[in-house]
Legacy VTK file of the C-alpha trace (Angstrom):
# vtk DataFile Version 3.0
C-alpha trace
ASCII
DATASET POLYDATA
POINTS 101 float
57.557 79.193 88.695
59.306 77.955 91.833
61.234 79.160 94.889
64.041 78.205 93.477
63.530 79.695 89.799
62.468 82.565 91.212
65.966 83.243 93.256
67.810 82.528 90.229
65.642 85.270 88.453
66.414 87.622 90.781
70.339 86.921 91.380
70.743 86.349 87.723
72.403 89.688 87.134
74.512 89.438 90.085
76.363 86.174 89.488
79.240 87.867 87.620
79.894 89.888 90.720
79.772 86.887 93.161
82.060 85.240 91.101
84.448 88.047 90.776
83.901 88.139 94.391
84.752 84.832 95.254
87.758 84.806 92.948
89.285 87.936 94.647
88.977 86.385 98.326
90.555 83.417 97.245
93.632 85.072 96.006
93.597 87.620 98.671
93.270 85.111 101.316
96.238 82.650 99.250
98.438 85.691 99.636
97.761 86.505 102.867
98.509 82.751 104.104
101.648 82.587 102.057
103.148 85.658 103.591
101.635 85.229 106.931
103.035 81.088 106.706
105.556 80.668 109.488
109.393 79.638 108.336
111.100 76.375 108.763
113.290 76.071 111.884
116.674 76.851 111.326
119.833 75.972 114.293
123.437 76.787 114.225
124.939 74.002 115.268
128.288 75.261 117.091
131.232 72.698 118.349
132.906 74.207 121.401
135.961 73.162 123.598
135.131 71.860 127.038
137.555 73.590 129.431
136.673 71.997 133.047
137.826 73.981 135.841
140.172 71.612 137.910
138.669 71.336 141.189
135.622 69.012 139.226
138.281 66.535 138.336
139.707 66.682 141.810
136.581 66.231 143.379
135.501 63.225 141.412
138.872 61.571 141.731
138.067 60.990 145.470
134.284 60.125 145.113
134.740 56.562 146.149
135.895 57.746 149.460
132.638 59.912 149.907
130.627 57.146 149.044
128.977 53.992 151.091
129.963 51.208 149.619
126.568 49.666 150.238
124.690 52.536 148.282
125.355 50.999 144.620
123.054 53.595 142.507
125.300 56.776 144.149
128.693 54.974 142.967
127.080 54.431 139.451
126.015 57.833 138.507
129.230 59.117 140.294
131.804 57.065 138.396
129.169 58.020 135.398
129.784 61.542 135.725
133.601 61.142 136.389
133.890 59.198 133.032
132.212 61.720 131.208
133.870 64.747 132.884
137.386 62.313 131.727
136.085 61.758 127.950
134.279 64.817 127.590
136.420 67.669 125.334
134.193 69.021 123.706
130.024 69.690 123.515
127.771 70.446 120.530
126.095 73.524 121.396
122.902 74.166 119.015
121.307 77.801 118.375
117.719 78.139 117.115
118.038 80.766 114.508
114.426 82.074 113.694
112.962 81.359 116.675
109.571 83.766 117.590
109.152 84.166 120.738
LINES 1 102
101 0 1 2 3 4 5 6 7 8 9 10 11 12 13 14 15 16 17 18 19 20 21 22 23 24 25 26 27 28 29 30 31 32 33 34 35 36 37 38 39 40 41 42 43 44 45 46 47 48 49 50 51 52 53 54 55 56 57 58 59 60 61 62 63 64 65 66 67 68 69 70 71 72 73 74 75 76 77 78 79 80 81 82 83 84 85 86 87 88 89 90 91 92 93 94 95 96 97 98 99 100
């Protein structure tokens, strides 16, 4: 008789309960990672009025006056912000909703 015959003699009347075994971890460990599996991200995505104070508008309206006329990149992103301080009436605000921390 071999090693290996003789290991199977000896586990033979145990291989119900390793099987039983083996079948109970799995579904434990199926349940355990189903309730334990984290949620999909959820947002509220919320559309809100833009109410600028005044002064911003005020301030912008005399940026070219503030500005070198030699510094291009400063009148850009000025006039950039002015037109989008103009356009701008409203912003898309977005909430995460099941967000662990």
């Amino acid at each position: 008789m071999t090693f290996v015959e003789k290991i199977n003699k000896v586990l033979d009347p145990y291989y119900a309960l390793f099987i039983t075994l083996g079948l109970f971890g799995t579904i434990l460990i199926s349940i355990y990672k189903f309730i334990l599996s984290p949620t999909d991200l959820k947002v509220i995505v919320q559309n809100d009025d833009v109410d600028y104070p005044s002064e911003i508008s005020k301030e912008f309206q005399s940026i070219y006056s503030k500005i070198s006329p030699k510094d291009s990149t400063l009148i850009y992103n000025g006039t950039s912000v002015y037109n989008f301080l103009v356009t701008t009436t409203d912003v898309n605000v977005i909430f995460p909703k099941n967000w662990i921390i």
